[in-house]
mmCIF file as gemmi writes it, N, C-alpha and C atoms, coordinates in Angstrom:
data_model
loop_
_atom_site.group_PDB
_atom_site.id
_atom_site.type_symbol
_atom_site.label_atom_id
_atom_site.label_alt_id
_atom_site.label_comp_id
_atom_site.label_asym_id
_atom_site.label_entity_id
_atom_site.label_seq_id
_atom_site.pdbx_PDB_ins_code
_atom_site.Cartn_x
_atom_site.Cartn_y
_atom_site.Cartn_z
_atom_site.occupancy
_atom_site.B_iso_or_equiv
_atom_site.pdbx_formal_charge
_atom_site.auth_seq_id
_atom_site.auth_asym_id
_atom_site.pdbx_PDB_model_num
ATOM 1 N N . UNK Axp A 1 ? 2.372 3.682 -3.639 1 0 ? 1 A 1
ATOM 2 C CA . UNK Axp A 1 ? 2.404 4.12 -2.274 1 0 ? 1 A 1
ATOM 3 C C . UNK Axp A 1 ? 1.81 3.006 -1.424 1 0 ? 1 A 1
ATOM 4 N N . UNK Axp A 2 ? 2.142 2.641 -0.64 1 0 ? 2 A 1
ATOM 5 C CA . UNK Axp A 2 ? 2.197 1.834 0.549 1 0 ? 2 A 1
ATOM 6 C C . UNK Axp A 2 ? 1.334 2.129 1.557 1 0 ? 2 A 1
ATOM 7 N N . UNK Axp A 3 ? 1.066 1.528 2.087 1 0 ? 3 A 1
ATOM 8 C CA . UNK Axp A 3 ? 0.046 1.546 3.719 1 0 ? 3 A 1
ATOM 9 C C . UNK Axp A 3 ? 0.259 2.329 4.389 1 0 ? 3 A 1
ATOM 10 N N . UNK Axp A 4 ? 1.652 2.278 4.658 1 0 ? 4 A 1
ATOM 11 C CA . UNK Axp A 4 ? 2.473 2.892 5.614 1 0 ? 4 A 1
ATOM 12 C C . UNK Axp A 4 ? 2.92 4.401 5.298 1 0 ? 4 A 1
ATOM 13 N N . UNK Axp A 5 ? 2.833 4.194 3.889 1 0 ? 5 A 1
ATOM 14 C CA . UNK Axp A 5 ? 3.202 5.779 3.418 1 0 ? 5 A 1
ATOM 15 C C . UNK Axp A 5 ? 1.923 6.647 3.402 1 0 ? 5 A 1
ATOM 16 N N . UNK Axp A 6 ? 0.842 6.059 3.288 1 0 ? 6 A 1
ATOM 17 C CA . UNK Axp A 6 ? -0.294 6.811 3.174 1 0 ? 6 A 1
ATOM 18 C C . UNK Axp A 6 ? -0.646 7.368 4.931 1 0 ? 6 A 1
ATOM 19 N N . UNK Axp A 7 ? -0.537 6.33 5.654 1 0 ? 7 A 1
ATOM 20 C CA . UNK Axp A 7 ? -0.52 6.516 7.035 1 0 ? 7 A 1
ATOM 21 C C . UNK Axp A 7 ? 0.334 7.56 7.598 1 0 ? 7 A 1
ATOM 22 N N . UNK Axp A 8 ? 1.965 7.644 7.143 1 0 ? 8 A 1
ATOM 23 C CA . UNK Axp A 8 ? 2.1 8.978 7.443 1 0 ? 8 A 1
ATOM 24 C C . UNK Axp A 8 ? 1.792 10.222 6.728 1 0 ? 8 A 1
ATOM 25 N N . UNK Axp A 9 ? 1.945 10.035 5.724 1 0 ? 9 A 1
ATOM 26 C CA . UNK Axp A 9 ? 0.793 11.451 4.781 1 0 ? 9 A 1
ATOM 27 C C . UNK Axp A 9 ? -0.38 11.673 5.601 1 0 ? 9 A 1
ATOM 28 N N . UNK Axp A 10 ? -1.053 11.159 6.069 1 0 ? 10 A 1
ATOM 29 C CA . UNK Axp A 10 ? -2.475 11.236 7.026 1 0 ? 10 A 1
ATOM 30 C C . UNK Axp A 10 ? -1.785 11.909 8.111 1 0 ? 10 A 1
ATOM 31 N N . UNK Axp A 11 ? -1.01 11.288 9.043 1 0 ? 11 A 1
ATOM 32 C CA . UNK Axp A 11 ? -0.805 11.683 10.648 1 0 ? 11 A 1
ATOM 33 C C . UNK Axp A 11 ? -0.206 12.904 9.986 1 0 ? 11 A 1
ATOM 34 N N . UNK Axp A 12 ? 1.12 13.132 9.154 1 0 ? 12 A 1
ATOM 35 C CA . UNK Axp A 12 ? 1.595 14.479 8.957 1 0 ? 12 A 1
ATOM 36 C C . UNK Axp A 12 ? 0.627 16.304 9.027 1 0 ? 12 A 1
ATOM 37 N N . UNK Axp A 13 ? -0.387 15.609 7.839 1 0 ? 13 A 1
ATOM 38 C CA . UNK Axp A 13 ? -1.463 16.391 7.233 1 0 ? 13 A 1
ATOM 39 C C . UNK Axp A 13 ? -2.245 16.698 8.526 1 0 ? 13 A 1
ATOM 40 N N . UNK Axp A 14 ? -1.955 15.64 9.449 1 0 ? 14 A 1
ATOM 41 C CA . UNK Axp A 14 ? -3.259 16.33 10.966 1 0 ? 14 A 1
ATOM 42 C C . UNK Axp A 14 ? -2.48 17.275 11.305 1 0 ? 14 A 1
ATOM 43 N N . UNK Axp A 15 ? -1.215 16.288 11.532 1 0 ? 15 A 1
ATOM 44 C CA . UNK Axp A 15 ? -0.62 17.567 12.699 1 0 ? 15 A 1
ATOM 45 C C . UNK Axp A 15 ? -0.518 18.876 12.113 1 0 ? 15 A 1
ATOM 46 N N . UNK Axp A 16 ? 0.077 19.166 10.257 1 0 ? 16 A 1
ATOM 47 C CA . UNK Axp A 16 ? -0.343 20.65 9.921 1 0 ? 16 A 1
ATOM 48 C C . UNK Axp A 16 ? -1.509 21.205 10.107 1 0 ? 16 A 1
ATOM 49 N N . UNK Axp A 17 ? -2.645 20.226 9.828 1 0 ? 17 A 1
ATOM 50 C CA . UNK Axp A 17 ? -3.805 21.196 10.363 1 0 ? 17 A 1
ATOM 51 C C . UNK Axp A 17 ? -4.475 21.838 11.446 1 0 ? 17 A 1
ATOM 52 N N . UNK Axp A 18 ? -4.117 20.809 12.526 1 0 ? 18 A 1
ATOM 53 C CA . UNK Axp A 18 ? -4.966 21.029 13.746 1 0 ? 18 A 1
ATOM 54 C C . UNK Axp A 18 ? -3.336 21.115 15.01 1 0 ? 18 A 1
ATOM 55 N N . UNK Axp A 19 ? -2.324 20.836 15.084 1 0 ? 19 A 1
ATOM 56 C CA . UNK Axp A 19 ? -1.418 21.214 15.787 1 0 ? 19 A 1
ATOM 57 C C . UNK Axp A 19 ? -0.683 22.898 15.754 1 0 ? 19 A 1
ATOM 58 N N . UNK Axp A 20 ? -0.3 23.3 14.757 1 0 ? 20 A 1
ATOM 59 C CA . UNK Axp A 20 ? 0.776 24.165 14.58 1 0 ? 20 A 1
ATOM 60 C C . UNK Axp A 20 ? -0.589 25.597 14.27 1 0 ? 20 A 1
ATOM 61 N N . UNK Axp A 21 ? 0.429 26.52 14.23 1 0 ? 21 A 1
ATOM 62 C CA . UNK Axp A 21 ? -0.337 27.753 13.913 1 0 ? 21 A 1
ATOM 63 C C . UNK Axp A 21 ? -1.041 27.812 12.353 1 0 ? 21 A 1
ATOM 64 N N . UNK Axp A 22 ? -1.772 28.484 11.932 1 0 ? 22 A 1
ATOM 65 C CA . UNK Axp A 22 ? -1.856 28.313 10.92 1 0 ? 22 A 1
ATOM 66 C C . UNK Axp A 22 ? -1.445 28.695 9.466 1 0 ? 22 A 1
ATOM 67 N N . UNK Axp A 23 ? -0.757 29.808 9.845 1 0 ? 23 A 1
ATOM 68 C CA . UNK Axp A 23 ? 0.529 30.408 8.502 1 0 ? 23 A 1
ATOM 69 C C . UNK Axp A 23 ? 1.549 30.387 9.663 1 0 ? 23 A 1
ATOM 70 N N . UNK Axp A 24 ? 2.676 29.946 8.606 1 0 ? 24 A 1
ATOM 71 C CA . UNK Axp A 24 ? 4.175 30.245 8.736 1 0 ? 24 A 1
ATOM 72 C C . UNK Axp A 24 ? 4.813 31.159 7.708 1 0 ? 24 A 1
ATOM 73 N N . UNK Axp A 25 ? 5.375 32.26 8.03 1 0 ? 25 A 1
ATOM 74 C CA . UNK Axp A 25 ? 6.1 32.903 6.874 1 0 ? 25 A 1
ATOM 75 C C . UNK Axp A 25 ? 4.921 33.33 5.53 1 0 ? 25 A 1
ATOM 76 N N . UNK Axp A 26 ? 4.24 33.221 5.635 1 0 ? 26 A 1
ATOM 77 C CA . UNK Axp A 26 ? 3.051 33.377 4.756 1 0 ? 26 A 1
ATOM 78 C C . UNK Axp A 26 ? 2.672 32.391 3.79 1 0 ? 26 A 1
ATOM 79 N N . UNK Axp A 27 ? 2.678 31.165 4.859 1 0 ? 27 A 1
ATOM 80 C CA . UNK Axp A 27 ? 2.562 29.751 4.096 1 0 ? 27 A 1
ATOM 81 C C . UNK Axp A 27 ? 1.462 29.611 4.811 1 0 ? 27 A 1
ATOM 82 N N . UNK Axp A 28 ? 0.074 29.13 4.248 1 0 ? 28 A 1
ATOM 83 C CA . UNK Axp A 28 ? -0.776 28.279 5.163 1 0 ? 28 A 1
ATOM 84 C C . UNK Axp A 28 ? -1.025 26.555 5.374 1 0 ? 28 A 1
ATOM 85 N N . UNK Axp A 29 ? -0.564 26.678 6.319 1 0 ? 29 A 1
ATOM 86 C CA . UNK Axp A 29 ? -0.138 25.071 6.734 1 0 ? 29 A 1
ATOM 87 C C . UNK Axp A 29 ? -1.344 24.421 7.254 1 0 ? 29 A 1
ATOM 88 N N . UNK Axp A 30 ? -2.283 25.358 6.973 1 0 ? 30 A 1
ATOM 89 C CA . UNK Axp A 30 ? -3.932 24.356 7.186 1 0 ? 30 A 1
ATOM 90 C C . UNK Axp A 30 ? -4.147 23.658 5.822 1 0 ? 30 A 1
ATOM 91 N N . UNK Axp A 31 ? -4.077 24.769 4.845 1 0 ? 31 A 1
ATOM 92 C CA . UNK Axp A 31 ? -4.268 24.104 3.465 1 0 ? 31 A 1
ATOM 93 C C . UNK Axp A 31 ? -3.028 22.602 3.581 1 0 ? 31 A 1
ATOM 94 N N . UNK Axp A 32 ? -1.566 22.991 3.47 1 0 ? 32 A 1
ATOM 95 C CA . UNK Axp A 32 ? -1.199 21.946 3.148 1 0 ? 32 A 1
ATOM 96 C C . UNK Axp A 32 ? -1.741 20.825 4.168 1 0 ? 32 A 1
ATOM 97 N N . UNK Axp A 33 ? -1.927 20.661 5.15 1 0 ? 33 A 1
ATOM 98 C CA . UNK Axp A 33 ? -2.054 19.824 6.096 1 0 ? 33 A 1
ATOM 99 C C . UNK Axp A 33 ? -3.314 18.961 4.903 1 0 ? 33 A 1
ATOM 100 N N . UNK Axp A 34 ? -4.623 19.748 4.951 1 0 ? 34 A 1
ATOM 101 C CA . UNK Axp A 34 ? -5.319 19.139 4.13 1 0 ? 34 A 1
ATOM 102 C C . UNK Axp A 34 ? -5.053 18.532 2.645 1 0 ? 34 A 1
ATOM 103 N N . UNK Axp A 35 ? -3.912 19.216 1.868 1 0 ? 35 A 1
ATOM 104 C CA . UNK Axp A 35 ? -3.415 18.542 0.73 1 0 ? 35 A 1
ATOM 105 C C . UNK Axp A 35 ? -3.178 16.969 1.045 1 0 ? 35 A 1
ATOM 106 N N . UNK Axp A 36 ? -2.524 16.891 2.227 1 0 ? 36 A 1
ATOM 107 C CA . UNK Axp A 36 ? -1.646 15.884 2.785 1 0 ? 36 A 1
ATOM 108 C C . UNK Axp A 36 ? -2.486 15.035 3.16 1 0 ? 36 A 1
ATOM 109 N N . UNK Axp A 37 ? -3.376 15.047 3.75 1 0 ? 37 A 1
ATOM 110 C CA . UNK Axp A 37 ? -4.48 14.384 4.014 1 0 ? 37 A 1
ATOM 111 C C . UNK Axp A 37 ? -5.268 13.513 3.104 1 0 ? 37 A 1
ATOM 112 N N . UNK Axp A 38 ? -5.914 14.357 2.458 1 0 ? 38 A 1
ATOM 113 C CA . UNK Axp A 38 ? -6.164 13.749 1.226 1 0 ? 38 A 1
ATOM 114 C C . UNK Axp A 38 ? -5.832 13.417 0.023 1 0 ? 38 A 1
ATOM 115 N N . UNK Axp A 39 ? -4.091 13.566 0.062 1 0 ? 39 A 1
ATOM 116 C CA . UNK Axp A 39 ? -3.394 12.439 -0.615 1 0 ? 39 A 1
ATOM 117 C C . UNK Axp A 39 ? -2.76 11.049 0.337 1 0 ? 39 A 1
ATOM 118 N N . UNK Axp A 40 ? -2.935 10.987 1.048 1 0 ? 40 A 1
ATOM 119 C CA . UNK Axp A 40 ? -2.714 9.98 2.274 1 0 ? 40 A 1
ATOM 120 C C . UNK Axp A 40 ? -4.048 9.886 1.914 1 0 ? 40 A 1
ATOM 121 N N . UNK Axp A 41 ? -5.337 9.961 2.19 1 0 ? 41 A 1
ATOM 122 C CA . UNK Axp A 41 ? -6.638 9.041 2.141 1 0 ? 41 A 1
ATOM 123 C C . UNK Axp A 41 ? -6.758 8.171 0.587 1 0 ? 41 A 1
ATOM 124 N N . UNK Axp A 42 ? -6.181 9.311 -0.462 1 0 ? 42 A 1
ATOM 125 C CA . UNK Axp A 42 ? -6.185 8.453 -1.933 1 0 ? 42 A 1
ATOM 126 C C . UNK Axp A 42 ? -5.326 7.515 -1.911 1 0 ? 42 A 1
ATOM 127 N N . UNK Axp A 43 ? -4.097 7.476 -1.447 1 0 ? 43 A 1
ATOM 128 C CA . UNK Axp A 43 ? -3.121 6.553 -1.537 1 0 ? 43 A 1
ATOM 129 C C . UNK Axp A 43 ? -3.259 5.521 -1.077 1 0 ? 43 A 1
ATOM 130 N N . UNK Axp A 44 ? -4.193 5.204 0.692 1 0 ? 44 A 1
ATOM 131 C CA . UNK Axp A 44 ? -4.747 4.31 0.981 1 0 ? 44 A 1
ATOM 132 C C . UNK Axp A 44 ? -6.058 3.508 0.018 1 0 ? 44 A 1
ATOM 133 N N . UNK Axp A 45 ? -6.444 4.352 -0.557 1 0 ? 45 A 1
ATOM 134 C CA . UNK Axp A 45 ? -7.833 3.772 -0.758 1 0 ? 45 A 1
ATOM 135 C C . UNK Axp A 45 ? -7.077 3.055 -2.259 1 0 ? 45 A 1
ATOM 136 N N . UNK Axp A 46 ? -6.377 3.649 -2.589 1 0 ? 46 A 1
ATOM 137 C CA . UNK Axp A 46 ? -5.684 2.899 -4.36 1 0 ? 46 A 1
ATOM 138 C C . UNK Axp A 46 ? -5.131 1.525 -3.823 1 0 ? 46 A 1
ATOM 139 N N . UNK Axp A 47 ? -3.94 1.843 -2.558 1 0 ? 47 A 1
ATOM 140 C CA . UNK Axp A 47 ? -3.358 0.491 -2.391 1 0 ? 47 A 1
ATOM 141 C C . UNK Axp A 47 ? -4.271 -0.655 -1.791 1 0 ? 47 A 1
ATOM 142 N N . UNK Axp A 48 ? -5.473 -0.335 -1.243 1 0 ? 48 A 1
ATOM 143 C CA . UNK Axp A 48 ? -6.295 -1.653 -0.685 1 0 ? 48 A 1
ATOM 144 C C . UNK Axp A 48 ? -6.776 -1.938 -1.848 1 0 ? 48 A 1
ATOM 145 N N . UNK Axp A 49 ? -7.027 -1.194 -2.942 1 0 ? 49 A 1
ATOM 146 C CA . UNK Axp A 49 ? -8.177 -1.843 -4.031 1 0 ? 49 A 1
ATOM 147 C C . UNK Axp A 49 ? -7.04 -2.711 -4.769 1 0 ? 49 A 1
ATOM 148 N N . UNK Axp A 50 ? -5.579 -2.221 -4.512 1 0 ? 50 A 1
ATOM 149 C CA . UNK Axp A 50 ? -4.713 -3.665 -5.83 1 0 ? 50 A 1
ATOM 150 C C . UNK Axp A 50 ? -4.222 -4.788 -5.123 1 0 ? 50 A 1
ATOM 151 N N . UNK Axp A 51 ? -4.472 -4.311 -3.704 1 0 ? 51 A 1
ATOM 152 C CA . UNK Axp A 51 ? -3.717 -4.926 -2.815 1 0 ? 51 A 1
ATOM 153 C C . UNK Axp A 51 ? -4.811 -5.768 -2.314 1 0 ? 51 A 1
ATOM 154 N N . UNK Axp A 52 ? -6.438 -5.578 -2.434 1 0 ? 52 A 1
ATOM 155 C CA . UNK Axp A 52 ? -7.337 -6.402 -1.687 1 0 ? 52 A 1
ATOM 156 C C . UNK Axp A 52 ? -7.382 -7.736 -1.66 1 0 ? 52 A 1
ATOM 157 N N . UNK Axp A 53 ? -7.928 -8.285 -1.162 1 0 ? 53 A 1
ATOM 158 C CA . UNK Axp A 53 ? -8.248 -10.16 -1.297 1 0 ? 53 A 1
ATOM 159 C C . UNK Axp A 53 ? -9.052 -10.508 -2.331 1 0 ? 53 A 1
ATOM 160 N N . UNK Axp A 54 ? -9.926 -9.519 -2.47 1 0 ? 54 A 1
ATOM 161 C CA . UNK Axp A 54 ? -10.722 -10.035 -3.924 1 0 ? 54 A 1
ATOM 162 C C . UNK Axp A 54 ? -10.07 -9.801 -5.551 1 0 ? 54 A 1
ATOM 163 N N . UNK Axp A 55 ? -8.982 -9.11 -5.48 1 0 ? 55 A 1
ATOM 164 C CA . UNK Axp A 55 ? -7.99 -9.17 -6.563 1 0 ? 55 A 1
ATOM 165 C C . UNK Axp A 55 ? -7.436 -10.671 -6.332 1 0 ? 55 A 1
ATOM 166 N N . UNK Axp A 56 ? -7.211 -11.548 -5.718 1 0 ? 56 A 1
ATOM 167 C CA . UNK Axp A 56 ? -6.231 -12.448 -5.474 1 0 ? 56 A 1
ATOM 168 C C . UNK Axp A 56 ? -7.116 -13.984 -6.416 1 0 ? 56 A 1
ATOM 169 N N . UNK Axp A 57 ? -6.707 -14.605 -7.161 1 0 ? 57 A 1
ATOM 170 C CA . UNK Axp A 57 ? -7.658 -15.476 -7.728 1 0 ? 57 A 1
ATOM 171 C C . UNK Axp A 57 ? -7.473 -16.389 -6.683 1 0 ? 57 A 1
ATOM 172 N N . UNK Axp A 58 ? -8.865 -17.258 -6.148 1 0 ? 58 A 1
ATOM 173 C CA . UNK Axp A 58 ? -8.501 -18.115 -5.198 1 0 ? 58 A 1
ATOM 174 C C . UNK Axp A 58 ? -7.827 -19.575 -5.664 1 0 ? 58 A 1
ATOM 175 N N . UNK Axp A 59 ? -7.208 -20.249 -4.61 1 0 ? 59 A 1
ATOM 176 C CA . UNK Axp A 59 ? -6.045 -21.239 -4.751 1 0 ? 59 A 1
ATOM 177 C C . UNK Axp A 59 ? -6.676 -22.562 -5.309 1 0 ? 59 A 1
ATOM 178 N N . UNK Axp A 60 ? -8.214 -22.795 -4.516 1 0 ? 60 A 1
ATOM 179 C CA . UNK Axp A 60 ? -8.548 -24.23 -4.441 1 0 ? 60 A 1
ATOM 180 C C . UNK Axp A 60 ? -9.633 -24.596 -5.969 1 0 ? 60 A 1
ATOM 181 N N . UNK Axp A 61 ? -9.579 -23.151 -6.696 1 0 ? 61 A 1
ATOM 182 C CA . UNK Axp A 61 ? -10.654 -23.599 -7.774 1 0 ? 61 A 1
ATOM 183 C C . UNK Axp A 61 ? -9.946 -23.462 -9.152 1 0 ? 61 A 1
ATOM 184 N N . UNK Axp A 62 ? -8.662 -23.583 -8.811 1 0 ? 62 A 1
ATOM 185 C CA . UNK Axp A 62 ? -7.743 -24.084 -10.111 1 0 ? 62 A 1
ATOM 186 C C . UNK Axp A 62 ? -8.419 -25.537 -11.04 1 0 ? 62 A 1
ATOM 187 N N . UNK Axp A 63 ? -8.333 -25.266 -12.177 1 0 ? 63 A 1
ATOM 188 C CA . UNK Axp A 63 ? -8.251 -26.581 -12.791 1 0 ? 63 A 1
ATOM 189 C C . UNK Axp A 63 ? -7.161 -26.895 -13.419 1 0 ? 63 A 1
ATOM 190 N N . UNK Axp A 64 ? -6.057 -26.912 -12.491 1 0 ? 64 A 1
ATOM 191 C CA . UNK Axp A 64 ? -4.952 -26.865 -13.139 1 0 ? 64 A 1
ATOM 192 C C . UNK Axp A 64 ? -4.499 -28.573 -13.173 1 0 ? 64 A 1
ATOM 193 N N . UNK Axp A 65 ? -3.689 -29.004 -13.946 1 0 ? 65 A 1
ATOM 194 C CA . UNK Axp A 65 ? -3.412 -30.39 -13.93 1 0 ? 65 A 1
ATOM 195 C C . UNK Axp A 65 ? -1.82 -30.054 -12.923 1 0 ? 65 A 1
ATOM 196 N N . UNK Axp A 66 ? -1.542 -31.122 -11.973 1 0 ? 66 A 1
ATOM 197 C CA . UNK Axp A 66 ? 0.188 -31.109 -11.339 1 0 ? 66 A 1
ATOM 198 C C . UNK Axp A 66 ? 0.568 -32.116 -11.655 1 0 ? 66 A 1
ATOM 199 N N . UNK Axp A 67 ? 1.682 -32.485 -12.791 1 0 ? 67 A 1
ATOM 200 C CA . UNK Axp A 67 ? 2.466 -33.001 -12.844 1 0 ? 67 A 1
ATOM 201 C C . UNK Axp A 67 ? 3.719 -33.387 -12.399 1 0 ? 67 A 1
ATOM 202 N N . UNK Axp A 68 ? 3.979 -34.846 -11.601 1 0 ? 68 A 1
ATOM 203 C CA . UNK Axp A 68 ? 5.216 -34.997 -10.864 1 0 ? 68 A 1
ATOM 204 C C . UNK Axp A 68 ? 5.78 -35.994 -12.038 1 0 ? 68 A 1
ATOM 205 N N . UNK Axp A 69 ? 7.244 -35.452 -12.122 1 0 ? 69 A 1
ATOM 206 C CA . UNK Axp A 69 ? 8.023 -35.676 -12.278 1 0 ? 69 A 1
ATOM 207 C C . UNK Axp A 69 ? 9.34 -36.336 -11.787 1 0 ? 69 A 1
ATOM 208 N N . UNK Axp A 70 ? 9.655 -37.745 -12.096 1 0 ? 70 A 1
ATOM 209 C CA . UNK Axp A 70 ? 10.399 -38.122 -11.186 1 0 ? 70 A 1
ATOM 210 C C . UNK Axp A 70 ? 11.834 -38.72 -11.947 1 0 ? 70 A 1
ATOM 211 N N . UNK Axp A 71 ? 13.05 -38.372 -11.702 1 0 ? 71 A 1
ATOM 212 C CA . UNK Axp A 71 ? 14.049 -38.847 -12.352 1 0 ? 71 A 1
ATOM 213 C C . UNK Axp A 71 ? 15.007 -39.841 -11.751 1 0 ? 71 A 1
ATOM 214 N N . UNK Axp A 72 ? 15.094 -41.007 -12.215 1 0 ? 72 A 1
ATOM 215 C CA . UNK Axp A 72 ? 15.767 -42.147 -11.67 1 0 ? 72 A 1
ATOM 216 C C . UNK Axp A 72 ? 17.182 -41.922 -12.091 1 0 ? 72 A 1
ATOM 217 N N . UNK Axp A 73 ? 18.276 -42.079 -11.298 1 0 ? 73 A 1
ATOM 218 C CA . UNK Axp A 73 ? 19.501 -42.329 -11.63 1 0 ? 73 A 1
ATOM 219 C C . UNK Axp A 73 ? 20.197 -41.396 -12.189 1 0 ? 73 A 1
ATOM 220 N N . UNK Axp A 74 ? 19.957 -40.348 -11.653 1 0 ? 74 A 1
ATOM 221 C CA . UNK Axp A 74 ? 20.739 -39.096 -11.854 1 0 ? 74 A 1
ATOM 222 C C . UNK Axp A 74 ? 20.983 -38.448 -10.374 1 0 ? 74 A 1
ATOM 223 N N . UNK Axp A 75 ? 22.49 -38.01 -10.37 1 0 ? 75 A 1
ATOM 224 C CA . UNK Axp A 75 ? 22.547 -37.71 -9.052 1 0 ? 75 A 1
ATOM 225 C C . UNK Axp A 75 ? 23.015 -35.954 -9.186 1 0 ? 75 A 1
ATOM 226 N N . UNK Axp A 76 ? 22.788 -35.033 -8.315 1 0 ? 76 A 1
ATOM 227 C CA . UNK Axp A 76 ? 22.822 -33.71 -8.602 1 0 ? 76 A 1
ATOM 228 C C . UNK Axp A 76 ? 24.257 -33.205 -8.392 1 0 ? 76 A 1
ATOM 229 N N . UNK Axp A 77 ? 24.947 -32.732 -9.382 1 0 ? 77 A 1
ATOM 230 C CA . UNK Axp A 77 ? 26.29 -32.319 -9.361 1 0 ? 77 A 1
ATOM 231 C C . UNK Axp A 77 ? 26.555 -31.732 -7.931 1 0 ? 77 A 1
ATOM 232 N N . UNK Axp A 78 ? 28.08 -32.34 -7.369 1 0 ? 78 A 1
ATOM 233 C CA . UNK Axp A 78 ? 28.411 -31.885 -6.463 1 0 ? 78 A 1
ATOM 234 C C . UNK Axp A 78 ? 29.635 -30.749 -6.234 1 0 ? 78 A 1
């Protein structure tokens, strides 16, 4: 789940809770609102932790060796 998906799971889950009446048909749409909610708050909080900057290994403390490679006298099929 995505940023964006958690973000509307959140706005959805308000508006069931605090906009609309609170049963429909003998559904209570406070509860779901809150289901919704706080699966929109988990979904955010999962995707920043895989998605954060401190998951990311940084670029400049490689010890990686770069090898260039250079080929004389070959020309690339046309």
């Amino acid at each position: 789940m995505g940023i964006g998906a958690s973000i509307v799971l959140i706005a959805i889950g308000a508006i069931l809770k605090y906009a609309l009446p609170s049963s429909v048909l003998g559904i209570n749409l406070a509860v779901i609102g809150v289901i919704l909610m706080v699966v929109g708050v988990v979904g955010l909080a999962v995707t920043l932790l895989m998605w954060g900057p401190w998951h990311r290994p940084p670029l400049a403390d490689r010890d990686e060796v770069v090898e260039e490679r250079r080929i004389y006298g070959r020309r690339p099929p046309y």
